[in-house]
C-alpha positions in Angstrom: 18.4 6.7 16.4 14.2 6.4 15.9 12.5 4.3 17.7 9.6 2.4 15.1 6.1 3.6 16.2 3.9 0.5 17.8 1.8 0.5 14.6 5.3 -0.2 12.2 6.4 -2.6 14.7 3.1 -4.6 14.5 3.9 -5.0 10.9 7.5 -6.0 11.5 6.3 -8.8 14.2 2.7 -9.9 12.0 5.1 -11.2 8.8 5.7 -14.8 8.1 7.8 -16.0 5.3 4.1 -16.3 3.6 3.1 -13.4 3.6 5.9 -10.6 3.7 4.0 -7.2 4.6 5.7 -5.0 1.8 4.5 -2.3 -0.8 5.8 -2.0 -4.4 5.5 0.4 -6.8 6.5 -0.6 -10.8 7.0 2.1 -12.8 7.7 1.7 -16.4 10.0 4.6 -18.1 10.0 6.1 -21.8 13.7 6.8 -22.2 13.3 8.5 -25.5 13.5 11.7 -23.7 17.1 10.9 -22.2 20.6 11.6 -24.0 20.9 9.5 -27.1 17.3 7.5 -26.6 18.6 5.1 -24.2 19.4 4.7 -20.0 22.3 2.6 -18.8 22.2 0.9 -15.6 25.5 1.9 -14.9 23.3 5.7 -15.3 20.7 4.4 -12.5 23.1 3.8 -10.2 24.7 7.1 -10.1 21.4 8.8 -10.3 19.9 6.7 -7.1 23.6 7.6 -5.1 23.3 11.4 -5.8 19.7 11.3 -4.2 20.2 9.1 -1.2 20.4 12.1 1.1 16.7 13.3 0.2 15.6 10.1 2.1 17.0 8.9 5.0 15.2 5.7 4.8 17.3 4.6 2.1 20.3 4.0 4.4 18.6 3.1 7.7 18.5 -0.7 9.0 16.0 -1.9 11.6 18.4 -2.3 15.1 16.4 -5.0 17.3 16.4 -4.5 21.4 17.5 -7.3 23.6 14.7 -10.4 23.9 12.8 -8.4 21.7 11.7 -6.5 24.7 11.3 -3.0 23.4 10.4 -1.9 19.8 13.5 -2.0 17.1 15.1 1.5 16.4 16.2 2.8 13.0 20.1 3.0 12.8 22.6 4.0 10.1 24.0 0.9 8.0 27.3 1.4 8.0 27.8 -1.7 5.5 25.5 0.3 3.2 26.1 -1.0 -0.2 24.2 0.2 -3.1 24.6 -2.6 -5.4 22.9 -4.6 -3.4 19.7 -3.4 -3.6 19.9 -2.5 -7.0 19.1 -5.5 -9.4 18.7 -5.8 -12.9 16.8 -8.6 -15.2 15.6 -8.7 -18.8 12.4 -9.8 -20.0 12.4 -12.7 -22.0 11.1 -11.8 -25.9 8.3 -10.7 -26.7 8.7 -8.9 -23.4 4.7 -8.6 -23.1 3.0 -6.9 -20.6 1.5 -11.1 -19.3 5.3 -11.2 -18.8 6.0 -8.1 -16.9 3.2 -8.4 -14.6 4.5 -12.4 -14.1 8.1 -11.3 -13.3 6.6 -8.5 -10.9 4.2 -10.8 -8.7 7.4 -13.0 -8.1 9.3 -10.5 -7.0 6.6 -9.0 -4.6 6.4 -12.7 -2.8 10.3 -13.0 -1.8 10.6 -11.1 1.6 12.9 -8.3 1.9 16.4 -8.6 3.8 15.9 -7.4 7.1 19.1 -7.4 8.5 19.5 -4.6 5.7 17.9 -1.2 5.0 14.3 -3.1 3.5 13.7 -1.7 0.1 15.1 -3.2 -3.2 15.1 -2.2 -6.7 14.9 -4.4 -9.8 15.1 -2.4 -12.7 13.6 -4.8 -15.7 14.8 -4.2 -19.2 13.1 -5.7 -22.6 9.6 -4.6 -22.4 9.1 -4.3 -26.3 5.4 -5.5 -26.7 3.5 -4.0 -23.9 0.7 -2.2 -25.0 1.1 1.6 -25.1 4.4 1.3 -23.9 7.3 2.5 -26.6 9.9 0.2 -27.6 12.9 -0.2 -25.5 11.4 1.2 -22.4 12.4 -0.1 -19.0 10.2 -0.4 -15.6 11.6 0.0 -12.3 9.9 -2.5 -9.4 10.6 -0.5 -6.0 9.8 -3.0 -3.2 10.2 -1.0 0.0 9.0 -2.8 3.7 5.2 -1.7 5.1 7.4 -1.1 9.0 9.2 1.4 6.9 6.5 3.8 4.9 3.0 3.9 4.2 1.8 4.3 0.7 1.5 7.8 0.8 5.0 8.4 2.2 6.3 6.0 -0.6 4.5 8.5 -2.9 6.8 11.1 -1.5 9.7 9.6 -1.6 9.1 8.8 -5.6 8.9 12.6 -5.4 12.3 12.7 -4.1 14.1 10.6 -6.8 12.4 12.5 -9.7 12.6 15.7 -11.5 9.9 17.9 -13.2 11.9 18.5 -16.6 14.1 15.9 -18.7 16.9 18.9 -18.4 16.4 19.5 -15.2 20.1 19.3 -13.0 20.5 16.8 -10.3 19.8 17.9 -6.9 22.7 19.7 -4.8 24.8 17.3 -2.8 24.8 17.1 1.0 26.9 19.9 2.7 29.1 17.0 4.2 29.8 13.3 2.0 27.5 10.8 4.0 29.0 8.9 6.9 27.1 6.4 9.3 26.7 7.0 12.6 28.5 4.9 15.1 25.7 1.4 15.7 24.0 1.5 19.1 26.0 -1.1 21.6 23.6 -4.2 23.4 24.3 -1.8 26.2 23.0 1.3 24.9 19.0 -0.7 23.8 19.3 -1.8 27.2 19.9 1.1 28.9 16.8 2.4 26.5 14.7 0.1 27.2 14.8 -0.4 31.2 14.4 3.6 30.9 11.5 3.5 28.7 10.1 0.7 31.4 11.1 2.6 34.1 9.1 5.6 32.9 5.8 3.5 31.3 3.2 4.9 34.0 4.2 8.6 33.3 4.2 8.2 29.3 0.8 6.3 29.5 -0.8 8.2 32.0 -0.1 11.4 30.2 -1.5 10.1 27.2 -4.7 8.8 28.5 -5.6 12.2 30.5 -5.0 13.8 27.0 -6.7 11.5 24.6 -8.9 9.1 26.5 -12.2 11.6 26.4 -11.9 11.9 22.3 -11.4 8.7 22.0 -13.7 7.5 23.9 -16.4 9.3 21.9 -15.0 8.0 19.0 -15.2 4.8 20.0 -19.0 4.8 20.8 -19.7 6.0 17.3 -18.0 3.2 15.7 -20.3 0.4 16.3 -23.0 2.6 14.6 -21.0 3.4 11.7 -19.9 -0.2 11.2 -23.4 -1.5 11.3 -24.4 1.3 8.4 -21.2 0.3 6.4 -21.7 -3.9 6.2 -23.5 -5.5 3.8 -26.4 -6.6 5.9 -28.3 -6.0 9.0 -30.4 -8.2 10.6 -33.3 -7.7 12.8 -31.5 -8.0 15.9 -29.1 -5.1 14.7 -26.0 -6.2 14.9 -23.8 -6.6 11.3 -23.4 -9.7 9.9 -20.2 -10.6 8.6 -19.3 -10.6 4.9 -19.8 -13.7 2.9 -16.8 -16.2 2.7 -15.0 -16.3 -0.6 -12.5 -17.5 -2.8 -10.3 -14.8 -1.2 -11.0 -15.3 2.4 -8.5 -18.4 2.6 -4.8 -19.0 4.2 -2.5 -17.5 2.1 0.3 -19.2 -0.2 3.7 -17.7 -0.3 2.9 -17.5 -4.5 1.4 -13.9 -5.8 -0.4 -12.6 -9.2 -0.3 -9.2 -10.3 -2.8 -7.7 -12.8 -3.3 -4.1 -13.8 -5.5 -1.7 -15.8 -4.7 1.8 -16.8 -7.6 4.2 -17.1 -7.9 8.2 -18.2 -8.7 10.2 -15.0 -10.8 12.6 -16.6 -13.0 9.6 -17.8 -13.3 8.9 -13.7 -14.4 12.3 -13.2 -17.1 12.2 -15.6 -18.5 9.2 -14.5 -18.7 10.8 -11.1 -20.3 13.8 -12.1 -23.5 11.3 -12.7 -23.5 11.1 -8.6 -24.1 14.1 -6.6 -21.2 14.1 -3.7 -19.0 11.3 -5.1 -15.5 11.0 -5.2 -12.9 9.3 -7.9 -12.7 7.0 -4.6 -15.8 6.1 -4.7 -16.2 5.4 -8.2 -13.1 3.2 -8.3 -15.1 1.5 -5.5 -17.9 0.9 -7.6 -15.2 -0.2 -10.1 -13.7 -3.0 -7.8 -17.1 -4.2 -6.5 -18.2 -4.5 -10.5 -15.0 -6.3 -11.7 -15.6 -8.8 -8.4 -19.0 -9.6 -9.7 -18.1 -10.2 -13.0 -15.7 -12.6 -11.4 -17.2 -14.6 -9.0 -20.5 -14.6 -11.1 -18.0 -16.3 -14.0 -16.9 -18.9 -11.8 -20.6 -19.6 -10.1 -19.1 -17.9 -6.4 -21.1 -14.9 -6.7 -23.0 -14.2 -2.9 -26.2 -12.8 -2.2 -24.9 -10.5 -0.1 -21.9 -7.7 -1.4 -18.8 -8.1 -0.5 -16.9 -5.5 2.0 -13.7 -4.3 1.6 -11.4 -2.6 3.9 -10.2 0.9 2.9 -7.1 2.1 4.9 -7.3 6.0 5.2 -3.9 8.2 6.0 -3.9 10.1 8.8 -0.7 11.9 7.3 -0.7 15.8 7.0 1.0 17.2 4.1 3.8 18.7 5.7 4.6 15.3 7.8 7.9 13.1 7.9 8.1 10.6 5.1 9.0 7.5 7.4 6.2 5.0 9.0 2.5 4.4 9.0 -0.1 6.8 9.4 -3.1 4.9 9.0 -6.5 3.8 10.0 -8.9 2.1 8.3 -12.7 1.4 7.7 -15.3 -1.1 6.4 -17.0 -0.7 3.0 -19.6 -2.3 1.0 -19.0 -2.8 -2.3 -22.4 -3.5 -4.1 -21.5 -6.5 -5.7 -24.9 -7.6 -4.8 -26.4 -4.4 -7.1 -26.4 -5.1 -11.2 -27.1 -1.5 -12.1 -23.8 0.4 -12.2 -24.8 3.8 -11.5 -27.0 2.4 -8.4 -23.8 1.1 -7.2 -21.7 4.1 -7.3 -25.2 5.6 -5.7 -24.8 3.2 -3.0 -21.1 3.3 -2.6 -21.5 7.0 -2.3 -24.1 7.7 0.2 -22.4 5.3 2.6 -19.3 6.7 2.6 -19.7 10.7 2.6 -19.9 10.4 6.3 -16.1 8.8 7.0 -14.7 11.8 5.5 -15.7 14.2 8.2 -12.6 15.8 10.0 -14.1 14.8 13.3 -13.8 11.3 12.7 -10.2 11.5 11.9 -9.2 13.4 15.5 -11.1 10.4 17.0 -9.3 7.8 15.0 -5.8 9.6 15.8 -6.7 9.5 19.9 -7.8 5.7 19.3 -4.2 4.7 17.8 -2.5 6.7 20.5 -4.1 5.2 23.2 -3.5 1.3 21.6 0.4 2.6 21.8 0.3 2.9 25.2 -0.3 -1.1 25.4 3.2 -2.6 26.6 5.2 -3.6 23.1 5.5 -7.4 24.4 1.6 -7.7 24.8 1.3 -6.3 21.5 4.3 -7.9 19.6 2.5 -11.8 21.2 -1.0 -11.0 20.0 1.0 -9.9 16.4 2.4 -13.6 16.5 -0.4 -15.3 17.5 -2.3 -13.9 14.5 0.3 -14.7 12.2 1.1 -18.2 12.9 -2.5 -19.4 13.4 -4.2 -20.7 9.9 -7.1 -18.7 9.5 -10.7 -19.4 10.4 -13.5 -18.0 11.4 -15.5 -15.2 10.2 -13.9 -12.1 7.7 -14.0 -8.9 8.3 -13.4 -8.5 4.8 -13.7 -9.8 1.5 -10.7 -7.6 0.0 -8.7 -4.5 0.6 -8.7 -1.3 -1.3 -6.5 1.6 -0.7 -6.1 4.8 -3.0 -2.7 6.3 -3.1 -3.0 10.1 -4.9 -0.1 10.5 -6.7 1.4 14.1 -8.5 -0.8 15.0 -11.1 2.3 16.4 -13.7 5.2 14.1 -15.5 8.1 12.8 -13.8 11.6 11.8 -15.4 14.1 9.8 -13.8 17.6 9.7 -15.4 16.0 11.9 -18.1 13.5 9.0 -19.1 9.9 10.7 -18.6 8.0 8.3 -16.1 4.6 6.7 -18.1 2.7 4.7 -16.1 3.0 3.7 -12.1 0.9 1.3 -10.5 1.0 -0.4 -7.0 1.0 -3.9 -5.3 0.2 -4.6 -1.6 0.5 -6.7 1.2 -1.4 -9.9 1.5 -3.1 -10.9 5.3 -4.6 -14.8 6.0 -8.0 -14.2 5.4 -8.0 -11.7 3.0 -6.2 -13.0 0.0 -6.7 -10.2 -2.5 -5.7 -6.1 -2.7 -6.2 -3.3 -5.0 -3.7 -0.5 -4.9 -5.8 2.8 -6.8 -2.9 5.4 -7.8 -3.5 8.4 -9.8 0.0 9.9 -11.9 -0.5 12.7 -14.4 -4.0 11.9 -15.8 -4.3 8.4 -15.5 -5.5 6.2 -13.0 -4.2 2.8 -11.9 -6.2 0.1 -10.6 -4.5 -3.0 -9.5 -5.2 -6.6 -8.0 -2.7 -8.1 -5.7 -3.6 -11.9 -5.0 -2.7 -15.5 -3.6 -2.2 -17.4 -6.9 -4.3 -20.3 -5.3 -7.1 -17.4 -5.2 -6.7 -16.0 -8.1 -5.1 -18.2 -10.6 -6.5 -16.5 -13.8 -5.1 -12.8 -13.4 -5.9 -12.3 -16.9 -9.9 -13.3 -16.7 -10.0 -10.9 -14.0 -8.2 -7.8 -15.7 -11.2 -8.4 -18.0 -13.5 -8.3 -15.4 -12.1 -5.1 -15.0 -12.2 -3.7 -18.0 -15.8 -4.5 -18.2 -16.5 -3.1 -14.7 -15.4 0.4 -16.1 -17.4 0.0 -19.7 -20.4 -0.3 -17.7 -19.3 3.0 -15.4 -18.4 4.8 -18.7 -21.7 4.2 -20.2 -23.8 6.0 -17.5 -21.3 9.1 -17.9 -22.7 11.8 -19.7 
């Protein structure tokens, strides 16, 4: 048994049926490199079963303590039944790339099983006219809960189900065939949990003698480094919040799912134009131009730029690949700046100073000492925030994470792995997310969003695609 951390817990007690806090990663398959040209379902089921020892996570369910009193543990499912998260569907001819992306976004909006290990795979056939995509390919849609991974843990477990050669022989089997462990008894969480009461003062106290002076001096940078990082300051010197827009709303249960495709070295060149910036920072520059082209289409376009929120991993390489690791920060966008290459400027200066090591002790001391806040306390204020509509000022516009992925092909059932992209989780208030993942010389960006916010997924992957023209032109 594992005990979830406070921060997964938070994201098990903050979902409503409208907005189910889960990742997903589709990733579409060339299976010209497998025997005979082709992969059988019948084939990805008896690939997935011989790796589902490389990842515990696979066959863990979520065990809940009595009243809720106590954060769930993780526990074997001893009803474990493969087929069931397995699916398979078929793309309706032409099987376009409009319809993929349609058929993905509805998948990401139904809420995962709880009461089961939460991930699900629905492995879609028929995509014959996506662009750049052979004939007869297939895509995978792995939908995996946020309580369970982050998105750089879900980048290793992708690891874990893949191979670096189409020859290459499956992994050896477990020394011993799988069995579940007996389920914890009502009696057992209690006993747990009047323990872990029982000792609170001595747990908490140790960790506030440990962490409480780094954190502390942490936390009196922030308010500084927050003020740099919004959009405007006025006079008075404290940060005003970002403008409201479009995607600052109460969320619908409905999603939209758009993606673009782009050669990393292209990224590369484009930062070379900036002294000190990152691929991060020009897909920054990327999102904030495809947002003005946007919003300036429909007449929305603020004064002021937009901020996003950029969640940061805290993760070590050599770390577990189960729960949340991160932390996150405020970022202008520049949607207020025309000039592309003043933008990534902007974007770049403003942002080499969250990458410092010191920050990222600081952060870690902060999230240890919010976990020493009784679970109750913290599992009301994660349902108050749920169930209230929102109101009120943003904090930000739209979120943008970047999820590195391994820079060299991947084959799954022999079928050599072509493109991967990523969707996330939607919050009221912030209606929209872009997942940036990088897989062998290609960059993904992708937009996550309410429907109601973003009912033309299509006008906006052009927006995109003219966000990065603009970039490419000022690379040399």
């Amino acid at each position: 048994m594992q005990q979830l951390s406070w921060t997964d817990d938070m994201l098990l007690r903050a979902e409503n049926p409208a907005t189910p806090l889960q990742i997903q990663l589709l990733l579409i398959y060339d299976p010209s490199t497998a025997p005979g040209g082709r992969v059988t379902f019948k084939g990805i089921l008896e690939e997935l079963d011989a790796r589902l020892h490389l990842a515990n996570v696979f066959r863990r369910r979520l065990a809940e303590t009595p009243v809720g009193l106590d954060r769930p543990y993780w526990v074997d499912d001893p009803n474990f039944d493969l087929e069931y998260h397995v699916r398979h569907i078929g793309l309706p001819q032409p099987g376009d790339w409009r319809q993929l992306c349609i058929q993905v976004a509805r998948l990401h909006g139904r809420q995962i099983d709880l009461r089961r290990p939460p991930w699900e795979i629905t492995v879609i056939e028929g995509l014959n006219a996506v662009p750049g995509v052979p004939n007869g390919s297939f895509a995978m849609a792995l939908k995996l809960h946020h309580c369970a991974v982050d998105g750089m843990a879900s980048v290793q477990m992708i690891a874990a189900l893949h191979d670096l050669a189409p020859d290459s022989p499956r992994p050896a089997p477990p020394d011993r065939p799988w069995q579940a462990a007996p389920p914890p008894t009502t009696a057992d969480l209690l006993s747990r949990t009047a323990f872990k009461a029982l000792t609170y003062p001595l747990r908490a106290g140790a960790v506030l003698a440990s962490h409480a002076p780094k954190a502390a001096l942490g936390l009196a940078g922030m308010p500084v480094k927050l003020i740099s990082r919004m959009s405007k300051i006025p006079d008075i010197g404290a940060p005003s919040f970002p403008p409201k827009t479009r995607f600052n709303q109460s969320v619908s249960p409905h999603r939209v799912f758009e993606a673009r495709f782009h050669d990393l070295d292209a990224f590369k060149r484009i930062k070379a134009r900036v002294p000190g910036a990152t691929v991060n920072d020009v897909a920054l520059a990327y999102v904030g131009g495809a947002l003005r082209h946007y919003l300036d289409g429909h007449g929305e376009l603020p004064d002021e730029s937009l901020v996003a929120a950029c969640p940061m991993s805290l993760r070590n390489a050599d770390e577990a690949t189960h729960g949340n690791a991160l932390f996150g920060r405020l970022q202008s966008l520049g949607t207020d700046i025309a000039d592309p290459l003043i933008r990534l400027a902007t974007i770049t200066e403003s942002t080499q100073g969250s990458r410092s090591a010191p920050d990222r002790s600081a952060q870690s001391q902060i999230i240890e000492l919010i976990g020493t806040v009784p679970t109750a306390l913290l599992g009301v204020a994660a349902k108050a925030a749920s169930v209230l509509p929102f109101s009120g000022p943003n904090v930000a516009n739209t979120t943008v994470t970047n999820v590195p992925g391994p820079p060299v092909p991947l084959y799954f059932c022999k079928a050599q792995l072509l493109r991967a992209a990523g969707l996330g989780p939607l919050i009221g208030g912030m209606n929209l997310i872009h997942v940036v993942a990088s897989y062998n010389g290609v960059l993904s960006i992708s937009a996550t969003a309410d429907r109601d916010a973003l009912p033309d997924p299509s006008n906006y992957a052009e927006c995109m695609e003219h966000a990065f023209k603009e970039l490419l032109s000022i690379a040399r």
